[in-house]
N, C-alpha and C positions, 0 to 999 in steps of 0.2 A: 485716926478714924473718928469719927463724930459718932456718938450716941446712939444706941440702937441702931447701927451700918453693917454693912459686909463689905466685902472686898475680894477681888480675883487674883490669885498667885501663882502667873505662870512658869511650870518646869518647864526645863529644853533639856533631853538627855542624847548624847553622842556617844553608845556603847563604843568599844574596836574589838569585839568578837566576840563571838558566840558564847553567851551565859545568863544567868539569872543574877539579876542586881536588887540593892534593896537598900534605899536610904531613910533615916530617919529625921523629921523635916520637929526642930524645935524653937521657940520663941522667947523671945524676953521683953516687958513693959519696961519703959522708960518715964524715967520721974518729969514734971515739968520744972522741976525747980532746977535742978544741977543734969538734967540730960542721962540721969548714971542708967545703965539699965539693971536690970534687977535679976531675979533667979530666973535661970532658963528651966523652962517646962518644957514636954513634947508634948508635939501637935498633932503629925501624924505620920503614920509610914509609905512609903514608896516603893512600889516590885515592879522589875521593867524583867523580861522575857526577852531578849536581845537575839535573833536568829535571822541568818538570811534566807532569799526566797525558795523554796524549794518545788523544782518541774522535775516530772518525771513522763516517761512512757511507758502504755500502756499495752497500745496493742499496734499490730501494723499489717497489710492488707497490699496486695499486687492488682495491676488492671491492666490491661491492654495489650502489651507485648509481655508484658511482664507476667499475663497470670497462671504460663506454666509453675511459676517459680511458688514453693510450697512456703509457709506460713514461716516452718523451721528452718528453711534455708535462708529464706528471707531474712529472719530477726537474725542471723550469723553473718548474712551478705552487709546489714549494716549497722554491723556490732553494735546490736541495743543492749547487752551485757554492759559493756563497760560504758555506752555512756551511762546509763543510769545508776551506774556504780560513781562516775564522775561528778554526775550532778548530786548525790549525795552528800559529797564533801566541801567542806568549807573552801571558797576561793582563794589564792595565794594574794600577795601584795602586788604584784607584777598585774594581775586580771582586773584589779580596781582600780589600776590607773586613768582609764575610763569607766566610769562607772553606768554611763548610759550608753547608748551607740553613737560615736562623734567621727566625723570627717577630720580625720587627724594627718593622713597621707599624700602623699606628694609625688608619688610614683604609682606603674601599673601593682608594682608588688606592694601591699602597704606590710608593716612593720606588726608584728605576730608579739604577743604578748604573755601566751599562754603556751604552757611545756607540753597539754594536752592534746593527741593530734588523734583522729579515727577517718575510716573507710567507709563511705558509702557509694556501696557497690551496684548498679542497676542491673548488673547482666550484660547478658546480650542479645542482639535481635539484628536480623538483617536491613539494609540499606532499604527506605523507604518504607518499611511496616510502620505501625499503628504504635506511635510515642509509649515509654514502659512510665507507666504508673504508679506510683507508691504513696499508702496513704498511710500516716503519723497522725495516733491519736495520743495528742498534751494532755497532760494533767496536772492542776498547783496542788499538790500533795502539802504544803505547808500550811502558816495561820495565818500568810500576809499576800495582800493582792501583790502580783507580779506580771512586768512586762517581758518578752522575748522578740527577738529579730533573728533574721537570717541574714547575714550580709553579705553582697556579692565585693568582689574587689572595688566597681567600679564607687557601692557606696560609702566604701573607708578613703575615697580620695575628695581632696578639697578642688572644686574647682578653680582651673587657672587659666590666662588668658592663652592664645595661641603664641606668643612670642617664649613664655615662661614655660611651656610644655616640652618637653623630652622631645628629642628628635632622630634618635636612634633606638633600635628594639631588639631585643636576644630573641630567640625560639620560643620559652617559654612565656613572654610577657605578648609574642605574637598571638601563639596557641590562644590564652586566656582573653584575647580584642577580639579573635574571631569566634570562641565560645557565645561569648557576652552577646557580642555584636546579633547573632545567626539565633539566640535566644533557643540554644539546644539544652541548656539545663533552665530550667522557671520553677518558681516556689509560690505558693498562692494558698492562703495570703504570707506574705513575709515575714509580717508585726503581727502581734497583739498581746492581748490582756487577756488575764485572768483574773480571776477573782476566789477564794481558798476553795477549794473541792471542785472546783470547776471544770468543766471538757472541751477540747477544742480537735477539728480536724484539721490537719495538713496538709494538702496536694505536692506532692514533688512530680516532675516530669521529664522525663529525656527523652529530644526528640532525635532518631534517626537520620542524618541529612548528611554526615560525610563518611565515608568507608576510616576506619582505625579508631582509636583509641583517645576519649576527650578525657579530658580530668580540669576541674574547677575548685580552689581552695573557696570555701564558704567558713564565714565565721558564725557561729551560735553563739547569740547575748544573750542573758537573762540579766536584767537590769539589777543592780550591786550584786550582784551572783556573780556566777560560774562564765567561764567563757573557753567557749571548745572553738580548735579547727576540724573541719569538717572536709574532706577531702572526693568530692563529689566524682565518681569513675564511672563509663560508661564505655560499651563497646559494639559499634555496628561493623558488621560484617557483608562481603559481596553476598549479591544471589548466588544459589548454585556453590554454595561453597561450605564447606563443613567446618564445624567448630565446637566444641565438647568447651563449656565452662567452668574453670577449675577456681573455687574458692581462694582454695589456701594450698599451700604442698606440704600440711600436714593435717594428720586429723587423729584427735584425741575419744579415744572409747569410756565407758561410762566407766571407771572402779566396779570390781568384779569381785566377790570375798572368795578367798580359796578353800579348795573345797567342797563347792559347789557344784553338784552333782548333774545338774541341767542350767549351764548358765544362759542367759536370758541373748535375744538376736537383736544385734544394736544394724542401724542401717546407717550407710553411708551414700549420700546423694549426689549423682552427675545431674548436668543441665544439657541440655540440648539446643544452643544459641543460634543454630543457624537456619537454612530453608529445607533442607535435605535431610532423611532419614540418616543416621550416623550406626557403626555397632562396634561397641568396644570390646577389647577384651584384657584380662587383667592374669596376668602371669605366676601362676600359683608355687610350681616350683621352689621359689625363695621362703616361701612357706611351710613346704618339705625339710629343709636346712636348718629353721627354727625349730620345728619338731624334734627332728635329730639332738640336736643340743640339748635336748629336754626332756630327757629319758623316755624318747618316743612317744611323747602327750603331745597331741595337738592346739597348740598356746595359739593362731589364728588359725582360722577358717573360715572361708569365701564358699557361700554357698550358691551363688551366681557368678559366675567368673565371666558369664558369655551373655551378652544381651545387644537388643537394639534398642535407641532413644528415638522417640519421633522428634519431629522439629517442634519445638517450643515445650518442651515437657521434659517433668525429670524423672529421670532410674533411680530406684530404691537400688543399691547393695547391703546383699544383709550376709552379716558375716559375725562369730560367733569367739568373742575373745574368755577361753578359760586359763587362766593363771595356776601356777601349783607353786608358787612359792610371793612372798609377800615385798615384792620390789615392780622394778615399772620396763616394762617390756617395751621392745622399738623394732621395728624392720621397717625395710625401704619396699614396696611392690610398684611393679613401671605399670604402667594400663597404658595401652595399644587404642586407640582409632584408627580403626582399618582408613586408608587411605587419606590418612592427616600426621597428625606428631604425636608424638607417647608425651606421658606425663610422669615426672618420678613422685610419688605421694611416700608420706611417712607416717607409718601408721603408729601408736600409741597405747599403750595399755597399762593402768597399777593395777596390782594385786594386792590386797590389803588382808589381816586375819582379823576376822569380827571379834576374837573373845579379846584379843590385846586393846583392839582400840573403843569397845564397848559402845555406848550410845552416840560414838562421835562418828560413829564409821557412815557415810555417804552411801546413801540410796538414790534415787534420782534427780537428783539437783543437776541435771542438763543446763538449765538457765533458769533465771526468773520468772520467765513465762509459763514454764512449764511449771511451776512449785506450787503453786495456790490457781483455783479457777477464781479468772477473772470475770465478776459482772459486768463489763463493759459493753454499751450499745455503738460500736462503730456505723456512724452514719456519712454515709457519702454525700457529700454536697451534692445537693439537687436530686437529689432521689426521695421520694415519700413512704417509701418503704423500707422497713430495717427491722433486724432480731434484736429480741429480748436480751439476748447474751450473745458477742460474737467468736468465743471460745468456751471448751467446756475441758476441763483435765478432770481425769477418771481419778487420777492419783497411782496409787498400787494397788494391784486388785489381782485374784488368783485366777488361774487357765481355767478354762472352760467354764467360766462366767459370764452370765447374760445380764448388761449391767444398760437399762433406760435413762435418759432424764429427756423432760416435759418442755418444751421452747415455744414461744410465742411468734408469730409473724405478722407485725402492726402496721397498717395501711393508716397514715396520717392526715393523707386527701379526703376534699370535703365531699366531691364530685365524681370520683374517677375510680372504679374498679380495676381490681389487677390479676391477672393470673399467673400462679408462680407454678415452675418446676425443679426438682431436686435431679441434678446430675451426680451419681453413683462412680467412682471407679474400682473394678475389682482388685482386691486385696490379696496380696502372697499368702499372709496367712491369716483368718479372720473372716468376721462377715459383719459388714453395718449396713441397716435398714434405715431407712427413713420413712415415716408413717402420718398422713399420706404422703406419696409423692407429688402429686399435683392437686391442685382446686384453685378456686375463685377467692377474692378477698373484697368484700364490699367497701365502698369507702367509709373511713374512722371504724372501722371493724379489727378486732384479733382473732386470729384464726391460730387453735394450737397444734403440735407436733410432735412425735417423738423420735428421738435418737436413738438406735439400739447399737451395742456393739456386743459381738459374739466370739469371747476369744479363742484363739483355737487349742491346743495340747502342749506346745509350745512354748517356753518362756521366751516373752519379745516385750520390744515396743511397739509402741502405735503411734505414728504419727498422720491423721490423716486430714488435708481437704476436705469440704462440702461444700460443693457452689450449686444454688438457685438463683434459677434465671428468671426475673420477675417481667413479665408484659404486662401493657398497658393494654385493658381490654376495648376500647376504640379501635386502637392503630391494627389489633391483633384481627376484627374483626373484618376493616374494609384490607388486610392483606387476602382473609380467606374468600372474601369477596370476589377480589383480584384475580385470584389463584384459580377460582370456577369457571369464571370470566373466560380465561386463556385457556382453560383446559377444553373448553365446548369449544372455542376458536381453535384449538388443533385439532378436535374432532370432526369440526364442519369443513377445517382445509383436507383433512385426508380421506372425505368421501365426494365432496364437492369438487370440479372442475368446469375451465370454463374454457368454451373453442375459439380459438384465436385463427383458425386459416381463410384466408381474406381473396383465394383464389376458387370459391367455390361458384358454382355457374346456377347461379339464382334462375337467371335468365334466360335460360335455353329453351328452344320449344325444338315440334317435330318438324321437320323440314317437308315431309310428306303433305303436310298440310301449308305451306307457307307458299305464298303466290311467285311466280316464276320473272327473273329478272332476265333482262337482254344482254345485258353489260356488270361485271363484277367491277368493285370499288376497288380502287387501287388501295395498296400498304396508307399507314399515317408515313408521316415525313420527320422522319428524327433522327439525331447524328449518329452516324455509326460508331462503334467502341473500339478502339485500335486494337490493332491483334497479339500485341504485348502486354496483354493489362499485369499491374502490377500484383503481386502477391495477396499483398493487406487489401485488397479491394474485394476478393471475396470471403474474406473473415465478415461474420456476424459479431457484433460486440451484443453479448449480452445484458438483457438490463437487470439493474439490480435488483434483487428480491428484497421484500420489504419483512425483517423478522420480527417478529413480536415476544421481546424478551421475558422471559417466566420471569414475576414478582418478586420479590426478595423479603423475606420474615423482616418484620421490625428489629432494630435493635435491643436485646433486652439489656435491664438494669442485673448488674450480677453483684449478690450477697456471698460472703466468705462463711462458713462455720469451722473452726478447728475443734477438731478432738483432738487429744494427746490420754496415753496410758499408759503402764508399765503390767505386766503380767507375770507374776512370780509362781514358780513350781507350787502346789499344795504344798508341802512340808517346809518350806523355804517361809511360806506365806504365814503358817499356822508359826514357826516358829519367833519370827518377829514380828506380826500383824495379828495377834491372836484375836484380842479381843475385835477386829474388825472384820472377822471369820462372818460372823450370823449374818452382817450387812449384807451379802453377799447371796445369789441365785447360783447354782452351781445349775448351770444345763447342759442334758444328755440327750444327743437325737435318739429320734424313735429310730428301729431295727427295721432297714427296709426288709419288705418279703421278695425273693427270690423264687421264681417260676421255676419248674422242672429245667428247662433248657438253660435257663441262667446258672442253675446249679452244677447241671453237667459239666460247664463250660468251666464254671470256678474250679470243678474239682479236676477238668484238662490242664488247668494252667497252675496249679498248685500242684502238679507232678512232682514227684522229686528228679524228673528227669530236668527240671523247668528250675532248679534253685540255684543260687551262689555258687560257683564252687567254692572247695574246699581245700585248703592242702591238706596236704598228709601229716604233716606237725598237728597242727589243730585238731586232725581225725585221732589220733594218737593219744592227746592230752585231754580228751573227750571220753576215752576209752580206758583211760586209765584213770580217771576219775571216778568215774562210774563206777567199775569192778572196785575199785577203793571202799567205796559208799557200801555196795552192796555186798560185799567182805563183812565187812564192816558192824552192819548189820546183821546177818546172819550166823556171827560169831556172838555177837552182844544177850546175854542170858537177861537181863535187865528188861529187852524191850519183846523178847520173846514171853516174857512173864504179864509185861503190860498189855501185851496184843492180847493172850488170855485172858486177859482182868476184864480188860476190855468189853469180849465175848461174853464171856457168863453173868460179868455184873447186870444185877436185872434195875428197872427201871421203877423208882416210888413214886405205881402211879395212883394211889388212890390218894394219898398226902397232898398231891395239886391240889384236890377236888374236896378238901376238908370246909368245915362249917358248923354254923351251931345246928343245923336241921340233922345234918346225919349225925353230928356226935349223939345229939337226942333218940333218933332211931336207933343209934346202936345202945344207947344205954334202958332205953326202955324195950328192948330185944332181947339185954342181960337179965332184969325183972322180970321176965314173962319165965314161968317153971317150968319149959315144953324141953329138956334139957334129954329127957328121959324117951322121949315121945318122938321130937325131931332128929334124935341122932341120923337113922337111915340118910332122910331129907336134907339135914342139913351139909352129911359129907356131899351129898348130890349134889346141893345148891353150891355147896364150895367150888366143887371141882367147876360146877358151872362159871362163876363168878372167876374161876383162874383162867378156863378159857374165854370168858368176856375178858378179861384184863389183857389174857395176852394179844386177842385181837386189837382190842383196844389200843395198846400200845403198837402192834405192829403198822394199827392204821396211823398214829400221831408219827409213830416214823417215820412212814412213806410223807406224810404231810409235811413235814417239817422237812425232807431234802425236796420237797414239791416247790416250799417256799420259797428256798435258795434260787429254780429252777425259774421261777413267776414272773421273775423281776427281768427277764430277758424276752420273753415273749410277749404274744399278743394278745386282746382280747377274745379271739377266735378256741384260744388253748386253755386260757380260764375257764370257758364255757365249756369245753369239753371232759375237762377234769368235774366241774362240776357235776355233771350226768356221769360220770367214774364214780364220785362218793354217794352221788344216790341210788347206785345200783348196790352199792357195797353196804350201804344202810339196810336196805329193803332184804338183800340176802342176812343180813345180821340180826333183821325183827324175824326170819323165818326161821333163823338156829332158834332164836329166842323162844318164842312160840314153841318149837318142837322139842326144845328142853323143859319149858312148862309142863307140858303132856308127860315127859317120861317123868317128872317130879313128881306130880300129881299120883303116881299111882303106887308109889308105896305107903299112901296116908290112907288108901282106903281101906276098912274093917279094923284098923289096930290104931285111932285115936275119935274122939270124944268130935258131935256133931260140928259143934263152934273153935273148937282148935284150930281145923284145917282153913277155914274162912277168913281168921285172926291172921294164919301164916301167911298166905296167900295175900290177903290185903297189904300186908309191909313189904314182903316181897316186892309186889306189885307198885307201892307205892316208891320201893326203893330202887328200882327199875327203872320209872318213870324220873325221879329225880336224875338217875343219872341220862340216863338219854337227855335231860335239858342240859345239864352240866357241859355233856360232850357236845352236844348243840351249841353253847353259848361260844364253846372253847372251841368251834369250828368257825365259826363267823367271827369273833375276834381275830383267831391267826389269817382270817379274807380280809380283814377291813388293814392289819397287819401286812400283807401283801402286796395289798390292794395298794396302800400309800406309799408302797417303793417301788410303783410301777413308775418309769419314766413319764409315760402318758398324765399319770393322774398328777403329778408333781408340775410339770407343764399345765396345764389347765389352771389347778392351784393359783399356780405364778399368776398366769394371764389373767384371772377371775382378780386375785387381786389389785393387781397392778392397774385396770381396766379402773376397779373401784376410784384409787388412790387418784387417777386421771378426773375421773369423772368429780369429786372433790373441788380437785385445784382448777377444775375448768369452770367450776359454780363459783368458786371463791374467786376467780378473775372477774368474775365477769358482775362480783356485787351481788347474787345470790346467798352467797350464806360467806358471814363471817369467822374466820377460822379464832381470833384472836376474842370471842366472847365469850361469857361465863356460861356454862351447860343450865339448860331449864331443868329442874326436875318436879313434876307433876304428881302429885302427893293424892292419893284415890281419899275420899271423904269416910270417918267412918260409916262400918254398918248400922243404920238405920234400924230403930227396936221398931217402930212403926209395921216392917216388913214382918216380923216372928209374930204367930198368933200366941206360940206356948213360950213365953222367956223361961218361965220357970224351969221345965224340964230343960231348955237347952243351958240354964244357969247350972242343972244337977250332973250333966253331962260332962264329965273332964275332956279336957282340950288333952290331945296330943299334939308332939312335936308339929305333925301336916298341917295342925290347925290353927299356929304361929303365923304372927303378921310378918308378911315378907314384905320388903318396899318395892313398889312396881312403877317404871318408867313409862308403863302406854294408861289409855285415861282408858274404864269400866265404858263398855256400851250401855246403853240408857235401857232400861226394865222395861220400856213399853215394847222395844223391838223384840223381845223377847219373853214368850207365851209359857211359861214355867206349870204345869200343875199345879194342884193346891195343896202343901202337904200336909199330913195328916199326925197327931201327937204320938204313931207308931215309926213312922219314918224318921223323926227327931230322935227316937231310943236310943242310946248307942247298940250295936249290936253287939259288944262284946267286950273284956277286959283293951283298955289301952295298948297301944304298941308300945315295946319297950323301944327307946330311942336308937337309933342307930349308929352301929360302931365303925371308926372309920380306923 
């Protein structure tokens, strides 16, 4: 290297597996005279991260025929479990043999390299419907850009000329020429890239065009990655023919801990693949026989056995697996379609005990999908509209909780408004809202939304669908157009008619008046008609009526939203999700009211002539329980003593209502020498003072089971209690008052003029204090009540929640920044300018009130406000200081 130079030193590294490497790169000068080199120095070091590409899936989405099939059946129909658990792992030697996608093969089968094989399943749909659609949304979860393909057979073969080409074919190399050929399975696009974090969507599609069963080996590359078979299934059925589609012929229930006293309802889904309503039924009996075995605990339970599927939609079965011992349970139950073939399923259940397996024990890990919500925007190719998120998991959350979250719906179009609607389906058990259901979406506008789900009493799952169906507000509006159009056209054909008879005699006159002929005109001359005419000669052929077919709504764009959730018993929920208890809205509906007739009717049908029966064992072990108890009791000296205790212990009530005001009246009540003078009066005032207290107390009693009583009723019964305690007030100031008068009058002639006036005013004042006391302590236990009214807790909620909306609807939209530092506005001080006397207010001691507090809104301006002038007597203090206050 020449003098003052640099120079470029290029690595080449060729990791073979996955690790972290680290070479250290050192030098040595060489002499010019003998070449020798000298001491080695280091230069610098080298870290190579050596990992292959890593794709994963994310979310996946049904269209067309396909979009009975639910979100969860789906990701199960094409086991996105295990691939994603596949693509995880490092590629074997045998997958790198290609390491890009190459024309290697020589026949219709080419040569499989990978031990990896999975199911992708479409369903089923009948001959000629509307191609089942599935859309795969990729993601490169790794650090390094990567390529993918889908390969059909025909792209792993080399082309060869006609002479070199196979000339005999089995069944299955036919199957796969006429798949290909008939282009009944298509992927689009087939290739591409990625780039690290990046999103890509997938279209698969199977189209309906022969009656039975197609299947297509598809290979998945990811370039020096992973390489999966893919075993493409699909199934068209005749018209008019039933067909119930069964996944798998087994199915595994979620781990259940024993012991569980309400365990949670896991559902199991049929499909309804063909044209025709289908209704299954599922044969409980062998469920009976597990029981048995199992010291008559019911380990399954089918709590729909009987249902009908419509055509292209799926049946929730929900069925109820409790375990009582900690191993893995099996029966086989057949399920019946009335007028098809039974199917034998094998149902699955572990029982596990939480305290042995401690923090390892499995809560709802269903799949991947379901374990963490996914922020994923699944956007369909060609549509300009799409969700903020297109799945939400609630996680685990306790019964009867009312649990939101806030979704956006973004229209990306420059030009073109859209109108979207939210299709609902009802729920077995639960209730989810969508808020709005419909409106307009401007173009480049976000319009937001909520989700609510309402769980019921229940421990379950939730698995459920939301589809909106988004229109293009053009197309939407020249259909209503349309639709007007035709509907005045049927109104004006079914009053309008128009006369068609062509033998009417226009022309007639009166012959009285018509001049008289000599000679009548003979007949015209025209061929006679044989006298056999044929049949069809006096048929009229009708002509055809011209129909004018009613419009047909646009096609709309349809969006997916999943929820998924788990619902755990309260105690179940507080014992392992404690701390995630407060997140949580517990909602209680309001108490509908019930009219006279409705009541009657409840109280006809809650007869006891109208209940279960009962055997006679049960009536027996009821009755001798009982008598047990009540034995039991009535022997027991313990609780007959406590029942007493009970009764006479009196209640300390004037210790509530302590303070430094009345410790003071009472001590300066002890000071005063009237000891001698008040005796009469004061046993009077006693006794008075014990029947205020006992009333007193008998009222906080009645209040206090009032309270319990509040929290079920309605506003209507509030109010009416309330006008109850003000009548009982008002009679309470009248004993008052006419216990004054009899007090009053053993003071007169036997004490000194200012005694009685001195008594009287503390009295009086001490009177007054407690009436505010009992006052205070009556409208605390309302505002107490008040807050455990269902009603008022609902409101709460919503006033909230409305807020927290209204927030994140500002902060989308670039109004207020949620992520910036708080202003706070600091008032100026007070201005000496403003005091004419500083002095005296300098002599003035400040109390605690008249501490500077820090205030977050800014002082309005003096001018607005026209103060008097005040004068150096209103600056005085009036009085010693307040002592500060104790908390």
């Amino acid at each position: 290297m020449p003098p003052r130079s640099q120079d470029t030193v290029c690595l080449t590294a060729c990791p073979h597996q996955r690790s972290q490497y680290c070479w250290k790169i050192s030098y040595s000068l060489l002499s010019h005279r003998d070449n020798k080199a000298g001491k080695r120095q280091e230069l610098c070091r080298v870290f190579l991260m050596a990992v292959y590409p890593l794709l994963s899936i994310l979310d996946v989405c049904s269209m067309g025929s396909a979009k009975g099939i639910t979100r969860k059946h789906l990701w199960h129909l094409f086991s996105l479990d295990r691939l994603n658990s596949y693509l995880e792992r490092d590629p074997t030697p045998w997958e790198l043999t290609y390491k890009v996608p190459t024309r290697h093969s020589t026949s219709q089968i080419p040569t499989i390299f990978t031990p990896l094989k999975l199911d992708f399943n479409f369903g089923a749909a009948p001959i000629e419907a509307l191609p089942s659609v599935v859309l795969l949304a990729l993601k490169n979860s790794g650090v390094v850009p990567l390529d993918w393909a889908f390969l059909f057979p025909s792209d792993q073969q080399i082309d060869l000329e006609l002479w070199a080409q196979q000339a005999e074919f089995d069944a299955t190399e036919l199957h796969q020429m006429r798949v290909q050929d008939n282009c009944i399975f298509s992927i689009s696009p087939k290739a591409g890239s990625l780039s690290p974090g990046q999103e890509q969507v997938v279209e698969l599609k199977y189209s309906h065009v022969f009656v039975g069963t197609d299947r297509l080996p598809v290979l998945f590359k990811v370039s020096h990655g992973r390489e999966i078979l893919l075993n493409f299934i699909g199934v068209t059925v005749k018209l008019e023919q039933k067909y119930v589609h069964f996944t798998s012929t087994s199915h595994q229930f979620v781990p259940v801990p024993i012991g569980d006293t309400l365990p949670p309802r896991q559902i199991y889904e049929l499909y309804n693949g063909g044209s025709v309503p289908v209704t299954y039924e599922i044969q409980t009996n062998i469920l009976s026989q597990v029981q048995e075995k199992n010291f008559n605990h019911p380990i399954f339970s089918c709590l729909n056995p009987q249902g009908e599927i419509q055509p292209g939609t799926t049946a929730q079965v929900l069925w109820i697996f409790s375990p009582i011992e900690a191993k893995t349970y099996t029966v086989d139950v057949p399920i019946h379609v009335l007028g098809w073939n039974s199917a034998m399923i094998r149902f699955q259940g572990v029982g596990y005990d939480p305290h042995v397996m401690g923090d390892t024990a499995p809560f709802h890990n269903i799949s991947s999908w379901h374990d963490n919500p996914k922020h994923t925007r699944l956007m369909v190719p060609g549509q300009n509209v799409f969700l903020s998120q297109s799945h939400i998991s609630l996680g685990n959350i306790p019964v009867q909780t009312k649990c939101s979250r806030l979704l956006f719906l973004n229209n990306i179009s420059k030009n073109e408004p859209v109108v979207f609607e939210w299709q609902l389906k009802p729920l077995d058990f639960g209730e989810v809202s969508v808020s709005p259901m419909t409106g307009k979406v401007a173009p480049e506008e976000t319009v937001p939304f909520v989700v609510t789900l309402k769980t019921s009493v229940h421990a379950s799952f939730y698995s459920i669908d939301l589809v909106c169906k988004v229109y293009r507000q053009k197309l939407l509006n020249q259909y209503h157009k349309e639709l007007q159009e035709w509907k005045d056209e049927e109104v004006r054909q079914e009053v309008e008619f128009t006369i068609t008879d062509r033998k009417g005699k226009g022309g007639a006159y009166c012959r009285a008046c018509a001049p008289r002929r000599r000679y009548r005109t003979l007949p015209p001359i025209k061929n006679q008609q044989p006298l056999n005419r044929p049949v069809s000669w006096n048929l009229k052929i009708p002509k055809k009526k011209i129909f004018w077919l009613c419009p047909q709504p646009p096609l709309p764009d349809m969006l997916c939203l999943g929820l998924t959730a788990r619902a755990h018993a309260t105690d179940y929920f507080l014992a392992n999700f404690f701390s995630d208890f407060p997140q949580h809205f517990l909602h209680r509906e309001l108490p509908k009211r019930k009219y006279p007739k409705e009541e009657l009717e409840a109280s006809e049908g809650e007869s006891p002539d109208n209940w279960a029966p009962v055997s006679k064992q049960e009536k027996q072990l009821l009755i001798d329980c009982l008598t047990a108890i009540i034995r039991g009791l009535l022997e027991d000296k313990v609780f007959h003593e406590a029942v007493n205790q009970s009764l006479v212990e009196k209640m300390p009530y004037f210790c509530q209502f302590w303070n430094e005001q009345s410790a003071k009246f009472t001590a300066q009540n002890n000071t005063l020498q009237l000891a001698p003078v008040l005796s009469p009066s004061a046993s009077s005032w006693e006794g008075s003072r014990d029947k205020e207290s006992e009333d007193d107390k008998l009222r906080l009693e009645k209040k206090m089971g009032e309270a319990e009583e509040k929290s079920e009723e309605e506003e209507e019964e509030l109010e009416e209690e309330e006008e109850e305690e003000e009548e009982m007030e008002e009679e309470e100031q009248e004993e008052e008052e006419r216990g004054e008068k009899e007090e009053k009058v053993p003071w007169t002639g036997t004490e000194p003029t200012l005694q009685p006036t001195a008594q009287e005013s503390l009295k009086c004042q001490w009177q007054q204090q407690l009436k505010v006391m009992v006052k205070e302590e009556q409208e605390q236990d309302e505002k107490e009540t008040t807050s455990r009214l269902p009603a008022f807790a609902n409101l709460q909620e919503a006033l909230l929640e409305n807020m927290i909306q209204n927030i994140l609807v500002e902060a989308s939209r670039g109004e207020v920044v949620l992520t910036s530092r708080p202003r706070v506005i600091a008032l100026p001080p007070l201005s000496v300018s403003r005091i004419e006397t500083p002095d005296l207010l300098s002599a003035a001691p400040l109390g605690p009130q008249h501490a500077e507090v820090p205030c977050l809104v800014a002082r309005p301006p003096t001018d607005s406000l026209r103060m008097p002038q005040s004068s150096p007597s209103d600056l005085l203090p009036s009085g010693p200081p307040s002592p500060p206050p104790h908390h």
